[in-house]
MIDOSE-1310 file (N, C-alpha, C; in nm, 2 decimals, decimal comma, always signed):
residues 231
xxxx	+25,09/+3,84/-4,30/+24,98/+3,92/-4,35/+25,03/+4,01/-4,47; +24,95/+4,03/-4,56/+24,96/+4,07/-4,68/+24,96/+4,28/-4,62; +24,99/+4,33/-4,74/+25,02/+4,48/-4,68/+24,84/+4,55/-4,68; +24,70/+4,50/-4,74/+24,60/+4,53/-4,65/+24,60/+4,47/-4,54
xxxx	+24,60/+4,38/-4,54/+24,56/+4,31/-4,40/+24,64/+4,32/-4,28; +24,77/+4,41/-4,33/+24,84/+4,47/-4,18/+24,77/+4,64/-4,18; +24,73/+4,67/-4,28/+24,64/+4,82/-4,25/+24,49/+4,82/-4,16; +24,47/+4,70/-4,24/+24,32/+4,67/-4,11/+24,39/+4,65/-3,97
xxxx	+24,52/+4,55/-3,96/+24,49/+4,52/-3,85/+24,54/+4,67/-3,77; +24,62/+4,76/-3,81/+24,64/+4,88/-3,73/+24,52/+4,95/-3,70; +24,44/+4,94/-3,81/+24,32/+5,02/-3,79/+24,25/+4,94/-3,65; +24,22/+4,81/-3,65/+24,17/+4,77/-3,57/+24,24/+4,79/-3,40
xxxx	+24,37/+4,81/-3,41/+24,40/+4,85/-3,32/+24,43/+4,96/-3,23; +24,42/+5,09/-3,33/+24,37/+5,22/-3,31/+24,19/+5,22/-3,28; +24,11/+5,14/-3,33/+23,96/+5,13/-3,26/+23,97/+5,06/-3,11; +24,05/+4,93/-3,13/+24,03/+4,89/-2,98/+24,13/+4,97/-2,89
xxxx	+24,20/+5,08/-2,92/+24,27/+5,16/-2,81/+24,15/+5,26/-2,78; +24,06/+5,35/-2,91/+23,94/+5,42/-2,90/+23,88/+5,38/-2,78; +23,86/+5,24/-2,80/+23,78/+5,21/-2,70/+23,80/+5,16/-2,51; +23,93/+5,19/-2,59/+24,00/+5,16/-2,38/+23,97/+5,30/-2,33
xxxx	+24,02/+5,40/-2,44/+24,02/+5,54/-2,41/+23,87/+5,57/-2,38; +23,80/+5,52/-2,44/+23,65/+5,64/-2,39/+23,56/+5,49/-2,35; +23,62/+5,41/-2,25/+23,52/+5,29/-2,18/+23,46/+5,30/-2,08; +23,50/+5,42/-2,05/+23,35/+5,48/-1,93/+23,22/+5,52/-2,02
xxxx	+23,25/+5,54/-2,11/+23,10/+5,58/-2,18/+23,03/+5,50/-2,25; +23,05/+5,37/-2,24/+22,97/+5,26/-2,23/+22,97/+5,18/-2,12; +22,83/+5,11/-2,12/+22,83/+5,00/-2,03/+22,88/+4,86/-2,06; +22,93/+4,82/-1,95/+23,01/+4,72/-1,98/+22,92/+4,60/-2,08
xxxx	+22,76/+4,62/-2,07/+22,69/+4,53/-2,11/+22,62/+4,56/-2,26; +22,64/+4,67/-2,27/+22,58/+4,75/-2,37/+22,64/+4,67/-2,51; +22,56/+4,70/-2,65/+22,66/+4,69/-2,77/+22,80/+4,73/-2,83; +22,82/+4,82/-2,78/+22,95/+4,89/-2,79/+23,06/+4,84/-2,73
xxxx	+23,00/+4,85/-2,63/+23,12/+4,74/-2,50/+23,17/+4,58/-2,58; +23,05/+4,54/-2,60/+23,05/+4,36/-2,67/+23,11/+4,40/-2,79; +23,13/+4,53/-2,89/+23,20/+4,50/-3,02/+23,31/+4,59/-3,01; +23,35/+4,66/-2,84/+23,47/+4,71/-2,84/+23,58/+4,55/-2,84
xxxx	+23,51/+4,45/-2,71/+23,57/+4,35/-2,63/+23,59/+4,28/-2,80; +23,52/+4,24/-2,91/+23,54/+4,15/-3,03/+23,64/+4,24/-3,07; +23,65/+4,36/-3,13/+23,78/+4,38/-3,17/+23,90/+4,39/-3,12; +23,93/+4,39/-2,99/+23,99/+4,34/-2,90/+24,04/+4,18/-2,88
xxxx	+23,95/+4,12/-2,90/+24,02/+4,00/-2,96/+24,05/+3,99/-3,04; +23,96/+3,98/-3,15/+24,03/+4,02/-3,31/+24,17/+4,06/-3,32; +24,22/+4,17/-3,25/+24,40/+4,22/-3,27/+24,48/+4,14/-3,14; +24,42/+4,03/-3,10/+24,54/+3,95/-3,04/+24,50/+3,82/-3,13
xxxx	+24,40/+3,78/-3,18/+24,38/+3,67/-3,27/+24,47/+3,67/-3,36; +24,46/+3,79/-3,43/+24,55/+3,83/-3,56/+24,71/+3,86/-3,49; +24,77/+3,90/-3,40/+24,90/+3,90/-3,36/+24,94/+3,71/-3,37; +24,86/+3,62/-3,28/+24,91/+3,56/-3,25/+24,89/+3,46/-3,41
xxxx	+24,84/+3,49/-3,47/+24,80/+3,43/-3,61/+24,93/+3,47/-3,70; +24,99/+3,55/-3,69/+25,06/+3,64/-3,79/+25,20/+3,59/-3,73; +25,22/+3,59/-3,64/+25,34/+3,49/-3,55/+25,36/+3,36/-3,64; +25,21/+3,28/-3,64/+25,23/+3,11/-3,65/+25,27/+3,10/-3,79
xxxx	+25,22/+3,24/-3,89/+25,25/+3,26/-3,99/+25,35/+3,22/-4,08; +25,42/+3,33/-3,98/+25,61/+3,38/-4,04/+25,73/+3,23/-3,98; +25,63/+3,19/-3,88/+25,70/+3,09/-3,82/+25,70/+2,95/-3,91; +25,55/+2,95/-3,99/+25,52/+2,88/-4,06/+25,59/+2,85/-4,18
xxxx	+25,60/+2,98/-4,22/+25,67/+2,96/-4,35/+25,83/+3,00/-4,32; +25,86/+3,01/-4,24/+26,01/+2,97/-4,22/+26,03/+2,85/-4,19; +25,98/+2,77/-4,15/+25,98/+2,64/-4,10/+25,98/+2,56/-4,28; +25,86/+2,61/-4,33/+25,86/+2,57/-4,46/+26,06/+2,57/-4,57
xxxx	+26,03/+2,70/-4,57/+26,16/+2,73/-4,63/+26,29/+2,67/-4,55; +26,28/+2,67/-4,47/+26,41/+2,55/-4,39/+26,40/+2,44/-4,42; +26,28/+2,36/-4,44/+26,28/+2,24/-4,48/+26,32/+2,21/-4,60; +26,26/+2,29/-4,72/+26,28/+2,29/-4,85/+26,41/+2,24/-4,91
xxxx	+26,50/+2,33/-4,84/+26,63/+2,30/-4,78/+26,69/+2,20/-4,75; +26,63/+2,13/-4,64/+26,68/+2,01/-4,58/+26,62/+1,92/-4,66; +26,56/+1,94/-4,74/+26,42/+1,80/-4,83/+26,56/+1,80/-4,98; +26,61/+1,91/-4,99/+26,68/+1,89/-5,15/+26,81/+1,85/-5,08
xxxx	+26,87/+1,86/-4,98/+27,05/+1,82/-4,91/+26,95/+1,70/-4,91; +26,89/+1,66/-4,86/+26,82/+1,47/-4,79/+26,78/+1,42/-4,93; +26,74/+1,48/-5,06/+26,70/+1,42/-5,19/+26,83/+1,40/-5,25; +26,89/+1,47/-5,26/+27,07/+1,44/-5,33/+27,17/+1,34/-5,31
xxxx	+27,16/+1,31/-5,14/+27,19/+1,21/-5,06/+27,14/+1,03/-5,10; +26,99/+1,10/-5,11/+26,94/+0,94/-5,10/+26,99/+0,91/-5,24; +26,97/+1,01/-5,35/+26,98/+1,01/-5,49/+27,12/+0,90/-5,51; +27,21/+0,99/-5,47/+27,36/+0,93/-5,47/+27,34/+0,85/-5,38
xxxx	+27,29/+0,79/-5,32/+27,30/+0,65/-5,27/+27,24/+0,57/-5,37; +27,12/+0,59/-5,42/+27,05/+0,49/-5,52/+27,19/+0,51/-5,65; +27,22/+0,59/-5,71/+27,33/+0,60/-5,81/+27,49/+0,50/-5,76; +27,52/+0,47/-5,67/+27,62/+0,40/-5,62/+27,58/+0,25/-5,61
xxxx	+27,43/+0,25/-5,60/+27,39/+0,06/-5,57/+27,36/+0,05/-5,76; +27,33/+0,17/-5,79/+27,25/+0,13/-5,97/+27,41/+0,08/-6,03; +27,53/+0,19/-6,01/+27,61/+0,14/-6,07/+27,69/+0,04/-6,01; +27,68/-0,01/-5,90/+27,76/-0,16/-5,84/+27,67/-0,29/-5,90
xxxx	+27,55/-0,24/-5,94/+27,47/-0,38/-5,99/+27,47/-0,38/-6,14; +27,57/-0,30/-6,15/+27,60/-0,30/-6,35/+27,72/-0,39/-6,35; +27,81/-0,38/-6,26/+27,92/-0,46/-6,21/+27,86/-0,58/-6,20; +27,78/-0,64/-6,09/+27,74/-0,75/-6,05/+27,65/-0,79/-6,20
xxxx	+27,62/-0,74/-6,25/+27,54/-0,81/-6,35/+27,62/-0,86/-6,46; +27,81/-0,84/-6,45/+27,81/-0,92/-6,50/+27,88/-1,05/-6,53; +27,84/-1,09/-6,41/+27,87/-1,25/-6,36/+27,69/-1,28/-6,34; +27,60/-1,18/-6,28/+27,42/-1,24/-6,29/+27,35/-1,13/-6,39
xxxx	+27,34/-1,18/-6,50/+27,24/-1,15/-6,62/+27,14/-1,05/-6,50; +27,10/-0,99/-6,56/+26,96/-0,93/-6,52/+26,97/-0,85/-6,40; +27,02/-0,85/-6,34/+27,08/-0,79/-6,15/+27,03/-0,60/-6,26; +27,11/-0,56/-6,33/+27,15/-0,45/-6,33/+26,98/-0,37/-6,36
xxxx	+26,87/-0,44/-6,43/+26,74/-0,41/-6,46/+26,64/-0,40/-6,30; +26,72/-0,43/-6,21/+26,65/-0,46/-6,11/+26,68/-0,30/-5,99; +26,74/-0,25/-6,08/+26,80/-0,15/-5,99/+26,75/-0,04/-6,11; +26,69/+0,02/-6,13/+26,67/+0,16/-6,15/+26,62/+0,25/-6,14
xxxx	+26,61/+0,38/-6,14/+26,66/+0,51/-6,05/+26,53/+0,61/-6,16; +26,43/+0,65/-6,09/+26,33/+0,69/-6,16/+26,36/+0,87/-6,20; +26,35/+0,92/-6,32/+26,43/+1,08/-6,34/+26,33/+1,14/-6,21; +26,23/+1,14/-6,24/+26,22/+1,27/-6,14/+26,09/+1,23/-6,04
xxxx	+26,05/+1,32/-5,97/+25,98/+1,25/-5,86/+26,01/+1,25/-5,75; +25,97/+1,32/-5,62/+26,01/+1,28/-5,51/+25,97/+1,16/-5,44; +25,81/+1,11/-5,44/+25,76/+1,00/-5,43/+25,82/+0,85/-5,49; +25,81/+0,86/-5,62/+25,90/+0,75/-5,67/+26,06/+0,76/-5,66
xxxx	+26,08/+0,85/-5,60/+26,27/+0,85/-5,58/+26,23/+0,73/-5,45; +26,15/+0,78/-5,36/+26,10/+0,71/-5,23/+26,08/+0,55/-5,27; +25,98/+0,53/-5,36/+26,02/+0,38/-5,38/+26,05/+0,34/-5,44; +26,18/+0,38/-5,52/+26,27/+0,30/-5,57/+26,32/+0,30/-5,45
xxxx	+26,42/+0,38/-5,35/+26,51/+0,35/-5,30/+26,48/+0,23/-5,18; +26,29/+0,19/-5,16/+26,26/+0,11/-5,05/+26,29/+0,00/-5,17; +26,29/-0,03/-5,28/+26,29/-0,12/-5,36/+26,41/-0,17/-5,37; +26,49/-0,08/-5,35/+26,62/-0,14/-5,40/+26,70/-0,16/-5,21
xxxx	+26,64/-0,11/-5,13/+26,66/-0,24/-4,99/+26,68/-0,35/-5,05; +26,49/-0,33/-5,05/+26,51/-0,48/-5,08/+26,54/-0,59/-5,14; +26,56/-0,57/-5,29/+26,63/-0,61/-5,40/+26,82/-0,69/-5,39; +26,87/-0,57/-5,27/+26,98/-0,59/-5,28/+27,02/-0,68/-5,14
xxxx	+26,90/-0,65/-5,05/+26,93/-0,77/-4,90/+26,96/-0,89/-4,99; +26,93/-0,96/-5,05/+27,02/-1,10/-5,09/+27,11/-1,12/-5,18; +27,16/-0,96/-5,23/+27,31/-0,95/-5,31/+27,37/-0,88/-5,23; +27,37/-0,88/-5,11/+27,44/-0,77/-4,98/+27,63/-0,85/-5,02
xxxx	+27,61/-0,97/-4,96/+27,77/-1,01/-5,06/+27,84/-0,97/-5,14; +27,75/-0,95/-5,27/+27,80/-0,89/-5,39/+27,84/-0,77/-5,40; +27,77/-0,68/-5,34/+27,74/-0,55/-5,30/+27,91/-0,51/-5,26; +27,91/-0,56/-5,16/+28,02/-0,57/-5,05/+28,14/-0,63/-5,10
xxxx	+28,13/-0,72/-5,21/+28,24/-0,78/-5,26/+28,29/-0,64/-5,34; +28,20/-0,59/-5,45/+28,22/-0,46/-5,51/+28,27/-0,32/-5,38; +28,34/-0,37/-5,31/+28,39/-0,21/-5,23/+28,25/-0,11/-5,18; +28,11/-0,18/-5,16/+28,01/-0,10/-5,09/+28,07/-0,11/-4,96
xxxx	+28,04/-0,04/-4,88/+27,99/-0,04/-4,70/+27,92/-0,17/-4,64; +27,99/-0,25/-4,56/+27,91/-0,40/-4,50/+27,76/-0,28/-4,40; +27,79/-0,18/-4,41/+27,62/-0,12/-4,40/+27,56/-0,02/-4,49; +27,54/-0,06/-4,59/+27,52/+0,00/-4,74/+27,38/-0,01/-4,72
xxxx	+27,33/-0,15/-4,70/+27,12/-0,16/-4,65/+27,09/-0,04/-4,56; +27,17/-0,06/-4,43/+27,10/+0,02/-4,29/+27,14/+0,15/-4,35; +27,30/+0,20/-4,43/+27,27/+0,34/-4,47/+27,15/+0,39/-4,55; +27,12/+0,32/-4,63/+27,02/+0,36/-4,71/+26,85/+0,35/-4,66
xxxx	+26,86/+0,30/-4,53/+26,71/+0,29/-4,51/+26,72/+0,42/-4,43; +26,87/+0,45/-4,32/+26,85/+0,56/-4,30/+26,83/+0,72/-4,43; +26,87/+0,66/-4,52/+26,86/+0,82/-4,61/+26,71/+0,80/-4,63; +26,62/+0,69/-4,65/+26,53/+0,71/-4,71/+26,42/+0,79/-4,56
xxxx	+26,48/+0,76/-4,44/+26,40/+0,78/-4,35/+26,42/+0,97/-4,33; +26,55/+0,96/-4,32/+26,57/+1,15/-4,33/+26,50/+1,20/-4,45; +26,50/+1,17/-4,57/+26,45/+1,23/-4,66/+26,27/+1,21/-4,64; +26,20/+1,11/-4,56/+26,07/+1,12/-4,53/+26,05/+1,24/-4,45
xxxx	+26,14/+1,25/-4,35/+26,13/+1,36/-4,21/+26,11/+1,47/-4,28; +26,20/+1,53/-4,41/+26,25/+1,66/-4,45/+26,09/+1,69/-4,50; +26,03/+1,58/-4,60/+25,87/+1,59/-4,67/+25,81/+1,62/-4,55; +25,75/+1,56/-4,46/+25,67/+1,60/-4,38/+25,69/+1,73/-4,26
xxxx	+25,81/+1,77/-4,23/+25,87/+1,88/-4,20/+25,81/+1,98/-4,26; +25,85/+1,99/-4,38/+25,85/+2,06/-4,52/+25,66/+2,06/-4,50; +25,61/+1,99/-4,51/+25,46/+1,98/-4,56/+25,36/+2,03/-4,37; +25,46/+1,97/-4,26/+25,39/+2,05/-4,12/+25,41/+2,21/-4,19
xxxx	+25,54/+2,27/-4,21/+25,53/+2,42/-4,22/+25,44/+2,45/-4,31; +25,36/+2,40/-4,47/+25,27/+2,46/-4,53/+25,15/+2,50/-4,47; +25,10/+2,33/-4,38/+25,00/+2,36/-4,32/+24,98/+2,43/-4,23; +25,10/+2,48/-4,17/+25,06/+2,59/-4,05/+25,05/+2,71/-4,10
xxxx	+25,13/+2,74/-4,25/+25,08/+2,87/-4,28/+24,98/+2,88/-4,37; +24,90/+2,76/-4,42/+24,75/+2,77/-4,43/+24,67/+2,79/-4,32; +24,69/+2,72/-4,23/+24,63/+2,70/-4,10/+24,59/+2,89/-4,03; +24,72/+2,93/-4,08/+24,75/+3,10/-4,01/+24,69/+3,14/-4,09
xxxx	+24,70/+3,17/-4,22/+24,61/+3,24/-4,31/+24,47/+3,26/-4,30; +24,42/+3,10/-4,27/+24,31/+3,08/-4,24/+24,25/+3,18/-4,12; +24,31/+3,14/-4,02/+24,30/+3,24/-3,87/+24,27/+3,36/-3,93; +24,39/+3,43/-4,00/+24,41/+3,56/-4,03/+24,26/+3,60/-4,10
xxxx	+24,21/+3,54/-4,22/+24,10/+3,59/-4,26/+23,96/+3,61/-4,17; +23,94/+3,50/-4,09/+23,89/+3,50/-3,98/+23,86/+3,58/-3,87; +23,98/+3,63/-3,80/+24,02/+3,69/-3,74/+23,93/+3,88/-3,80; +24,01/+3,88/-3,91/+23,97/+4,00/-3,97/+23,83/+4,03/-3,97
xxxx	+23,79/+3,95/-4,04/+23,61/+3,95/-4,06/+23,57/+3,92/-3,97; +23,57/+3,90/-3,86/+23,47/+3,92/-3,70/+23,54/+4,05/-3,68; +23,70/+4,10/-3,65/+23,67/+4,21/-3,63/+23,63/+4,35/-3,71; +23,62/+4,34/-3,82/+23,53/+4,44/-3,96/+23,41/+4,42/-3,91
xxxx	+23,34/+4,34/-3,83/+23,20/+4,32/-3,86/+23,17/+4,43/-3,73; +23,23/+4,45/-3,59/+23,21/+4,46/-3,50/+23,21/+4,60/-3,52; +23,36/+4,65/-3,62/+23,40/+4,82/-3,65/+23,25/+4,91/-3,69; +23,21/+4,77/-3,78/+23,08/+4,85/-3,88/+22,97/+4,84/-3,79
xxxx	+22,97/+4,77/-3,67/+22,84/+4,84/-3,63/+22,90/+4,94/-3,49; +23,01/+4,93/-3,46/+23,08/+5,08/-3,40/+23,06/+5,19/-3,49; +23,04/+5,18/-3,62/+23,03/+5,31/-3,74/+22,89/+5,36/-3,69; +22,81/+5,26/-3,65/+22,70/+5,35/-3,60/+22,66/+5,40/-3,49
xxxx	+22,70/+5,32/-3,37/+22,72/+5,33/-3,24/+22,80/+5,49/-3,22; +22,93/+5,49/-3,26/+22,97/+5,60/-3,18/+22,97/+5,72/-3,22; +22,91/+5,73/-3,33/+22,88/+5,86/-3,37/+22,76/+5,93/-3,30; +22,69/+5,78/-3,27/+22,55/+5,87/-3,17/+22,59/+5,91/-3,08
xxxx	+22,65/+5,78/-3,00/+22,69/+5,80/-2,88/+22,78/+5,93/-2,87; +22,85/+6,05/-2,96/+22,93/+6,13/-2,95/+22,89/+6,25/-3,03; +22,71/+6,23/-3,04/+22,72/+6,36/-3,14/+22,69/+6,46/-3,09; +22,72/+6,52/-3,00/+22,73/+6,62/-2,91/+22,87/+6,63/-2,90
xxxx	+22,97/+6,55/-2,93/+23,12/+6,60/-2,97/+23,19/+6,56/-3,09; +23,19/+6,68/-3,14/+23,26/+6,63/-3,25/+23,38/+6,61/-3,28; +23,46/+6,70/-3,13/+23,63/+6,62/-3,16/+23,65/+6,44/-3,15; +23,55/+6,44/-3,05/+23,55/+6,26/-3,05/+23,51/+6,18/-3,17
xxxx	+23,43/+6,26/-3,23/+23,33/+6,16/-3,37/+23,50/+6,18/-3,46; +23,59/+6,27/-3,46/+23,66/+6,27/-3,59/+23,78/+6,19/-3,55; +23,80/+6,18/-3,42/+23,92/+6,10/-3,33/+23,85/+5,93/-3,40; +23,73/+5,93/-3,36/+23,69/+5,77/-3,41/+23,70/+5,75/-3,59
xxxx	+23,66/+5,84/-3,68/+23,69/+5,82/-3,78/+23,83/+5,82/-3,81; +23,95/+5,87/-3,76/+24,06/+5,87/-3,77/+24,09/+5,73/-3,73; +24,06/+5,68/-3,63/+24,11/+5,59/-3,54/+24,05/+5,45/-3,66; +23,95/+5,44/-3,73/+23,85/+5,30/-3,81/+23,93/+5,35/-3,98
xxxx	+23,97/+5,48/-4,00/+24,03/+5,46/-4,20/+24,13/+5,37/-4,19; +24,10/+5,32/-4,29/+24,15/+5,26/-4,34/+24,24/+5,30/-4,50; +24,36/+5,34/-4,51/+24,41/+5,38/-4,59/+24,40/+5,24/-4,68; +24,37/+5,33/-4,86/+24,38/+5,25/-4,95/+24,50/+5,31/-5,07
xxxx	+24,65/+5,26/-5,03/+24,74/+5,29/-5,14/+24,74/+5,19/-5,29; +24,69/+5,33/-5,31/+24,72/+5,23/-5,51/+24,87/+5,22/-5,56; +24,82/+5,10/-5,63/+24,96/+5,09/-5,67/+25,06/+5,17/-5,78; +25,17/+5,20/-5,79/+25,21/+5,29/-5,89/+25,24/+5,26/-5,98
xxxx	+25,24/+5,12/-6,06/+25,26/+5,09/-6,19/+25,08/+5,11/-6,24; +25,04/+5,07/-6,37/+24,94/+5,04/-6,41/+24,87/+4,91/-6,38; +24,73/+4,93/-6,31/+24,70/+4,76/-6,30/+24,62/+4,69/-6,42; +24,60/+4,57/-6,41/+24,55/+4,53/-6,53/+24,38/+4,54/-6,53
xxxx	+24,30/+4,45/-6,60/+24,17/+4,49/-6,61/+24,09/+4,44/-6,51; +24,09/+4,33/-6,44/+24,09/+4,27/-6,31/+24,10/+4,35/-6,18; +24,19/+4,43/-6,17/+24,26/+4,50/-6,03/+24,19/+4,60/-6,00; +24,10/+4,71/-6,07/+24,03/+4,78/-6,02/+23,90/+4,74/-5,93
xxxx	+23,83/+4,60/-5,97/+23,71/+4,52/-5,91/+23,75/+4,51/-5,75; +23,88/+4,42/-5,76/+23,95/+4,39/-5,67/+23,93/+4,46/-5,56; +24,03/+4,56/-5,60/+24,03/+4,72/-5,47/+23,93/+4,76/-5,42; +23,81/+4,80/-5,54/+23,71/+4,85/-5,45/+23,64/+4,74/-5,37
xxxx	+23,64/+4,63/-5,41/+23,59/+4,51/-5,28/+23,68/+4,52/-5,18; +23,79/+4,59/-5,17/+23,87/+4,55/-5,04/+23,85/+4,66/-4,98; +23,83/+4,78/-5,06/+23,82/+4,89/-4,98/+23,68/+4,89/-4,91; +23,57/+4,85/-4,97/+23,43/+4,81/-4,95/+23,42/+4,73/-4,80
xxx	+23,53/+4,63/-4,82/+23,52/+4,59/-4,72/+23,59/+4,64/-4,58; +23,69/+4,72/-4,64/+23,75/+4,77/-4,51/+23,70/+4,92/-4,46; +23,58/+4,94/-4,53/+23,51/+5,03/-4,46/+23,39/+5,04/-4,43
């Protein structure tokens, strides 16, 4: 969560404590009760959303990791068969055109190296005669297979921290929606006290820190929609 959307969610959870604290003075069936119980979910939605989050994008950033060690790997394997078939090309014309190694791309790194399997299953001899590995094929199908794992690894952790984010916005806006009609609720319900009415406005601000450099022409729109909305 971004630094509003951990201020809401405190806020939200100083309202849903408000409302543990003074839940004798609603009924359990009443309005109040039904948008104490939504913000109340709301701040275990958003915990457990904010979890899948950090989990998410560490998962991401681990893989990133493991995707560039498994891309270098497969790389220098396709570089070891490109240059053994510069060798073999020259007793077979043409062998060395049949092998090459695409600059960038992680997708086309992927098939060239399934290309050059197969290319080289019926110069595996030759291969082999040049000082490769008699399992130079099965190494390489294994690098192309690790380097698949690391992509989709790499691409489960994005989606779970879209997936969280998603939550998170969600999450948020049912429980804002519940606060704002608590903004009207408990002040009735408490206007006969007004230590309680300033305990509930304490308990729903939402602080809005500006930022200390200059923002640009954009950034003032911004804020007041955030603050708009978080009040």
């Amino acid at each position: 969560m971004n630094s509003l959307e951990i201020r809401r969610y405190d806020m939200l959870v100083r309202v849903r404590d408000f409302g543990a604290a003074h839940a004798e003075r609603f009924a359990p069936d009443s309005l109040a009760a039904q948008a104490f119980t939504i913000v109340a979910q709301a701040v275990a939605s958003l915990s457990e959303h904010a979890i899948r989050q950090i989990s998410g994008h560490g998962s991401a950033r681990q893989a990133t990791t493991t995707r560039a060690v498994a891309r270098r790997a497969l790389r220098g394997q396709l570089d070891t068969i490109a240059r053994t078939a510069h060798a073999i090309g020259l007793d077979t014309p043409g062998v060395a055109q049949r092998f090459r190694i695409p600059r960038s791309g992680d997708f086309p790194l992927l098939a060239a190296a399934r290309a050059f399997a197969t290319d080289a299953a019926p110069l595996a001899a030759e291969f082999i005669a040049h000082a490769l590995p008699p399992d130079f094929i099965v190494a390489l199908h294994t690098g192309i297979a690790e380097f698949e794992a690391a992509i989709g690894e790499q691409e489960d952790g994005k989606m779970q921290h879209i997936a969280a984010r998603a939550g998170i916005g969600e999450a948020l806006a049912t429980g804002l929606a519940a606060v704002r009609r608590l903004d009207a609720i408990v002040p009735n319900a408490f206007r006969e006290e007004p230590l309680a009415v300033a305990g509930w406005r304490r308990a729903r601000h939402v602080e809005y820190r500006r930022a200390a450099h200059k923002p640009d022409a954009s950034t003032p729109a911004v804020a007041a929609a955030d603050v708009a909305a978080a009040t």
